[in-house]
TITORMAR-683402 format. One line per field, with one value per residue (C-alpha): residue number from 1; residue in three letters; x, z, y. Coordinates in steps of 0.25 Angstrom, whole numbers, plus 5000, padded with zeros to 4 digits. Each point is the difference from the previous one (the first is absolute). Example, Ala and Ser with C-alpha at 12.3 -4.5 7.8 and 13.67 -1.06 7.14 Angstrom:
2
n: [1 2];
res: [Ala Ser];
xx: [5049 5006];
zz: [5031 4998];
yy: [4982 5014];
***
This chain:
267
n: [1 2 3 4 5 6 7 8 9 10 11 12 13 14 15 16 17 18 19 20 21 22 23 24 25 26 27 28 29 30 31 32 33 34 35 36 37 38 39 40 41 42 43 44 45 46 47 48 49 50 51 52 53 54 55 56 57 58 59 60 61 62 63 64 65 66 67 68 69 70 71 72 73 74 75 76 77 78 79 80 81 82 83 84 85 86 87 88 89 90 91 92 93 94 95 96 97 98 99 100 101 102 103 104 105 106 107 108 109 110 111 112 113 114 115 116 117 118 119 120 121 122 123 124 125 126 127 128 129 130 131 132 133 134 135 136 137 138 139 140 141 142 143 144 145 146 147 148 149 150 151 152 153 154 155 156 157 158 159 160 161 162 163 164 165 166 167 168 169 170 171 172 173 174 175 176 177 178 179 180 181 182 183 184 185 186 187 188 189 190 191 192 193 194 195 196 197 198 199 200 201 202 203 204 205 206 207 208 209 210 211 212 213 214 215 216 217 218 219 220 221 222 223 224 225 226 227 228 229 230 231 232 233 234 235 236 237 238 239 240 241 242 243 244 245 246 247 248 249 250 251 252 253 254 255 256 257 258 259 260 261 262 263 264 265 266 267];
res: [Unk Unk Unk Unk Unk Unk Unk Unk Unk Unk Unk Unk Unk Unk Unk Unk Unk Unk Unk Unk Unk Unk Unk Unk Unk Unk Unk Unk Unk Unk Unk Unk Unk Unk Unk Unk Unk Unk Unk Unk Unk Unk Unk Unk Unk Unk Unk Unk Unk Unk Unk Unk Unk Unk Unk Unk Unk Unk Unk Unk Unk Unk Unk Unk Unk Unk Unk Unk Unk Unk Unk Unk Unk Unk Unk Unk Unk Unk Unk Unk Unk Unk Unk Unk Unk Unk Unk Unk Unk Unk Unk Unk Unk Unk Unk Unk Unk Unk Unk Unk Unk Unk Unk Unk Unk Unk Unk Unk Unk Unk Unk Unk Unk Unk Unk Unk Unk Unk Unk Unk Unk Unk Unk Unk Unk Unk Unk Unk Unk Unk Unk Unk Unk Unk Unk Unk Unk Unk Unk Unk Unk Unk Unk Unk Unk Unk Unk Unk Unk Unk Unk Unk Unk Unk Unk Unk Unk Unk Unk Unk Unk Unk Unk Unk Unk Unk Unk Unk Unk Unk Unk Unk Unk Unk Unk Unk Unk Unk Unk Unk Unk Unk Unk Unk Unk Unk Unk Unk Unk Unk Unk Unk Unk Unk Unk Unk Unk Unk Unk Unk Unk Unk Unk Unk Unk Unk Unk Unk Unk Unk Unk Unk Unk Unk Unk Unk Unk Unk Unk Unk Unk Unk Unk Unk Unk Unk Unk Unk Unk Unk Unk Unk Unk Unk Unk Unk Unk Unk Unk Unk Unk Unk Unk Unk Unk Unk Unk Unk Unk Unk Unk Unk Unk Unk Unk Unk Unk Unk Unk Unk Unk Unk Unk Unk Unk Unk Unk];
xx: [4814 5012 5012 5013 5007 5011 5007 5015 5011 5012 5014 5005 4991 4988 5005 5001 4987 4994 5005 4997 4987 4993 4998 4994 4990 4995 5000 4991 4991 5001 4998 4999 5007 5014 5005 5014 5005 5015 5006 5008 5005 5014 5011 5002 4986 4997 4994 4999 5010 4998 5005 4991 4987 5003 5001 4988 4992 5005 4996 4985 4997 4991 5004 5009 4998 5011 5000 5007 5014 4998 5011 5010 5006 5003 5002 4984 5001 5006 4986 4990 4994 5000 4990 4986 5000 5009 4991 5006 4993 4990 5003 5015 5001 5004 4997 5008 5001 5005 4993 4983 4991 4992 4997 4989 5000 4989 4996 4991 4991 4999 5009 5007 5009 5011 5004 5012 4997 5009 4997 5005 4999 5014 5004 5009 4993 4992 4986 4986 4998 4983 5001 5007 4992 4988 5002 5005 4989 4989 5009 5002 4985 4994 5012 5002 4993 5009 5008 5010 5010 5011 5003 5014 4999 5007 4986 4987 4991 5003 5000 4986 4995 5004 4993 4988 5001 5000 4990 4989 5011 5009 5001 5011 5012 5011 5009 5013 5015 5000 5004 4991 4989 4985 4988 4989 4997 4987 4990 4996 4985 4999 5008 5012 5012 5010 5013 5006 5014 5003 5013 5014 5008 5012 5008 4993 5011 5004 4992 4991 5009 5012 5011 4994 5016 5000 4986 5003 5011 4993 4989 5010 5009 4991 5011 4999 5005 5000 4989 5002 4992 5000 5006 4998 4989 4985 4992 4984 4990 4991 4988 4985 4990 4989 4989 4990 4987 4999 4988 5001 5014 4999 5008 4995 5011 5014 5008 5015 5011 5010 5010 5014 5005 4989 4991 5003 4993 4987 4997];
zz: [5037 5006 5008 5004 5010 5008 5011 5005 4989 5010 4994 4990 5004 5000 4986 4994 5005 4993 4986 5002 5004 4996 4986 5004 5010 4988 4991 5009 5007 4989 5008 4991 5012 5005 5014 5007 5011 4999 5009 5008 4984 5000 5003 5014 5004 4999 4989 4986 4988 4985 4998 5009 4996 4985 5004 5008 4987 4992 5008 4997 5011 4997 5010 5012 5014 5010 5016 5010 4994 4987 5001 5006 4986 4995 4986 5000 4999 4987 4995 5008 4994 4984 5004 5005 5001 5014 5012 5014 5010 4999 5015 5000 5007 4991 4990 4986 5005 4986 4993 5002 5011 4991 4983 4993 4989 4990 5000 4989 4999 5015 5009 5010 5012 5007 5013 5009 5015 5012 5015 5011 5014 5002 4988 4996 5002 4987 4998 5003 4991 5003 4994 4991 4993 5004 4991 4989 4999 5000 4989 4991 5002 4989 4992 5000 5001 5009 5012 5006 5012 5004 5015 5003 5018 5012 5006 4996 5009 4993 4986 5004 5005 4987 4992 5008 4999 4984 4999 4987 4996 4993 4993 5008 5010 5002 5012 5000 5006 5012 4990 5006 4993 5007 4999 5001 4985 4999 4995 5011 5000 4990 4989 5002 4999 5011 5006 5010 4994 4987 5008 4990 4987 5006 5009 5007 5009 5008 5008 4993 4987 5008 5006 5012 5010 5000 5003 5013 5005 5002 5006 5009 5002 4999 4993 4984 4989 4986 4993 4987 4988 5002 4987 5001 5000 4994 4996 5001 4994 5007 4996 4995 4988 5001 4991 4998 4995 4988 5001 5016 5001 5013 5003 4999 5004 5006 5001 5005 4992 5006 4995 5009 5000 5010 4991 4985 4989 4995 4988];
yy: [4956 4991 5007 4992 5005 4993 5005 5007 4994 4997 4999 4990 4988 5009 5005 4986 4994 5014 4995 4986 5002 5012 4997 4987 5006 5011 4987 4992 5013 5009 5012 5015 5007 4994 5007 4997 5007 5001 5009 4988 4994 5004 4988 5007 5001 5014 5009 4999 5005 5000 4984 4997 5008 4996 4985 4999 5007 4992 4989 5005 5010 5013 5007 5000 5004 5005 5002 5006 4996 5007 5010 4990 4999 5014 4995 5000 5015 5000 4994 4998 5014 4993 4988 5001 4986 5001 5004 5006 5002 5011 5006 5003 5014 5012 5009 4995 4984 4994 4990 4997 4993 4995 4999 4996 4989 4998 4985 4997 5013 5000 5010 4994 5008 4992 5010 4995 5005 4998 4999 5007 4989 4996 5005 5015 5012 5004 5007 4997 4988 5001 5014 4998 4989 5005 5014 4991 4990 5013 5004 4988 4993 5009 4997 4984 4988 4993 5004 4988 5004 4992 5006 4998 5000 4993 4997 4990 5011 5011 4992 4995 5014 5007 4989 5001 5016 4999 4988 5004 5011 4991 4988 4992 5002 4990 5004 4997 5003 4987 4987 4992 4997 5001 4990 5012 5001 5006 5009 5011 5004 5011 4992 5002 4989 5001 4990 5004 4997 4993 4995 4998 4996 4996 4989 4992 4993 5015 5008 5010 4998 5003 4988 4996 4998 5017 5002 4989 5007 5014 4992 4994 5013 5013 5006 5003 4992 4998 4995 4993 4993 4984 4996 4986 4990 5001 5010 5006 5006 5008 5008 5000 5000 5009 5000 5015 4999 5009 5007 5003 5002 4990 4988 4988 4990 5000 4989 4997 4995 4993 4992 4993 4988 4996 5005 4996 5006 4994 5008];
***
């Protein structure tokens, strides 16, 4: 089994080079799970509404992945409880959190559970993501066949330390939430696939998909300012194919994608 997934959709850019490119990647790879994390996709850089989760589906996504700016578009309430297809992160505090942190999809006779998780170095408070998946994973290995994680966290230790934690109990984890794309695609020694972030779809001429003069001047001034989505210059794809072994449910490849204008797609 193949999974596509690609990383943190940021803003207009992010949004073109989805439909651009996407359909061409499932052409070429023909993976039988498709994964976008789009919780940076809206044209000002932060969570997702219905357009937005429409467009990327259409584009050929299976499911989509969200992150810590889920709710940072409240029009994601009025729907986010109609689709399993839209993941938030499985750890938000409470007792009635809308939507899911995570939905099964059925690929070719073959279970497969897609669970968004979220950090909590650097990042708002929210519960214990190591319990939390820990319970779920006991839960779901009787159930499914596969079990991917995209882990939306600030740092690569607490990213690597989760996938090492979960090595043999599930099929893959991707982390993402950083924009930058890491060159640590591997498979960890009981099977499992792990990056440490699939990097972004976005612009690549700002800073982290946002225009780079803002993010100086806080640097330069200590004092807040404004960040806003670069709207001008190339684009990227970042994110990674993994391929699972049917009968062991292990990985056994992962490999970038990355396409920029340094980077050209080859096909």
């Amino acid at each position: 089994m193949k999974i596509l997934f690609l990383g943190d959709v940021v803003g207009n850019i992010g949004m073109k080079m989805i439909k651009q490119y996407l359909p061409i990647l499932k052409r070429d790879y023909k993976p039988q799970l498709t994964i976008v994390n789009g919780e940076n996709a809206t044209s000002f850089g932060r969570g997702i509404n219905r357009k937005v989760y429409k467009d990327i589906m259409d584009s050929g996504a299976d499911v989509i992945t969200l992150g810590n700016h889920a709710w940072n578009n409240e029009e994601i309430f009025d729907f986010i409880d109609e689709t399993k297809k839209l993941v938030r992160p499985l750890n938000f505090p409470g007792k009635d959190v809308p939507g899911n942190g995570y939905t099964i999809v059925n690929v070719n006779g073959k279970k497969v559970a897609v669970i968004n998780l979220q950090g909590r170095i650097f990042m708002d408070p929210i519960d214990d993501p190591f319990r939390m998946i820990d319970e779920l994973v006991n839960k779901l290995s009787s159930k499914v066949d596969n079990i991917f994680v995209d882990f939306h966290a600030e740092t690569t230790s607490e990213k690597q330390v989760m996938a090492m934690y979960l090595d043999g109990r599930i099929s893959a984890m991707v982390g993402t939430h950083t924009h930058v794309q890491t060159n640590d695609n591997r498979i960890l020694k009981k099977g499992t696939a792990f990056m440490t972030d699939a990097g972004m779809c976005g612009p690549t001429d700002g800073v982290l998909g946002m225009k780079y003069e803002n993010i100086i001047h806080r640097f330069l001034t200590q004092r807040p300012t404004r960040f806003e989505v670069e709207e001008n210059g190339g684009g990227i794809v970042s994110g990674c194919i993994i391929d699972i072994d049917n009968h062991s449910m292990k990985a056994k490849s992962i490999k970038k994608i990355l396409i920029s204008p340094d980077h050209p797609y080859q096909g």
